[in-house]
GUMI-513293 format. One record per residue (C-alpha): residue in three letters; x, y, z. Coordinates in pm, whole numbers, padded with zeros to 5 digits, always signed. Each point is the difference from the previous one (the first is absolute). Layout:
<nodes>
ALAXYZ/...
</nodes>
This chain:
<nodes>
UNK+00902-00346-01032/UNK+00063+00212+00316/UNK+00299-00012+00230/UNK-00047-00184+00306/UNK+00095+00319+00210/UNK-00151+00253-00237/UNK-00264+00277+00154/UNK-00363-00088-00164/UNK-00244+00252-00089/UNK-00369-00179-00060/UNK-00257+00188-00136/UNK-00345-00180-00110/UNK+00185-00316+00031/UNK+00317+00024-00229/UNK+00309+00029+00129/UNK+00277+00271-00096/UNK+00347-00026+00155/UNK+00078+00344+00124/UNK+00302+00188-00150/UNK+00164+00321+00131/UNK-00238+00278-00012/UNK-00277-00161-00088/UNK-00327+00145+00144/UNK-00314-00176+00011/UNK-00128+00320-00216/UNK+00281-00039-00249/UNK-00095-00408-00011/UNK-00362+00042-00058/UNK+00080+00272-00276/UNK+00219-00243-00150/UNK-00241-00319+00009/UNK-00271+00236-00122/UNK-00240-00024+00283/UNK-00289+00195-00016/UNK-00284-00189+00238/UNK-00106+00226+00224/UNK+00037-00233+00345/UNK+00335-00185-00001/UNK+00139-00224+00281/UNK+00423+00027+00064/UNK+00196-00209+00180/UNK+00317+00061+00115/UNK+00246-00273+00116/UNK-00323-00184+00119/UNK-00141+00310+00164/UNK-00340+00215-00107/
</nodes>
């Protein structure tokens, strides 16, 4: 469950709640993505 107010980070679909510091390089590290073409979103933005 995400806060109503929290900062979203989608990549392929799945939501992430974004934390201080987080990078979207340090978040696909840490999910272990690997594909070669990814799509992020970013508080509903490409």
């Amino acid at each position: 469950m995400h806060r109503k107010d929290a900062k979203m980070i989608i990549v392929n679909g799945n939501q992430s709640e974004w934390e201080e510091g987080l990078t979207v390089e340090k978040l696909l590290a840490r999910e272990n993505y690997t594909f070669r073409m990814i799509s992020v979103w970013i508080n509903d933005q490409p």
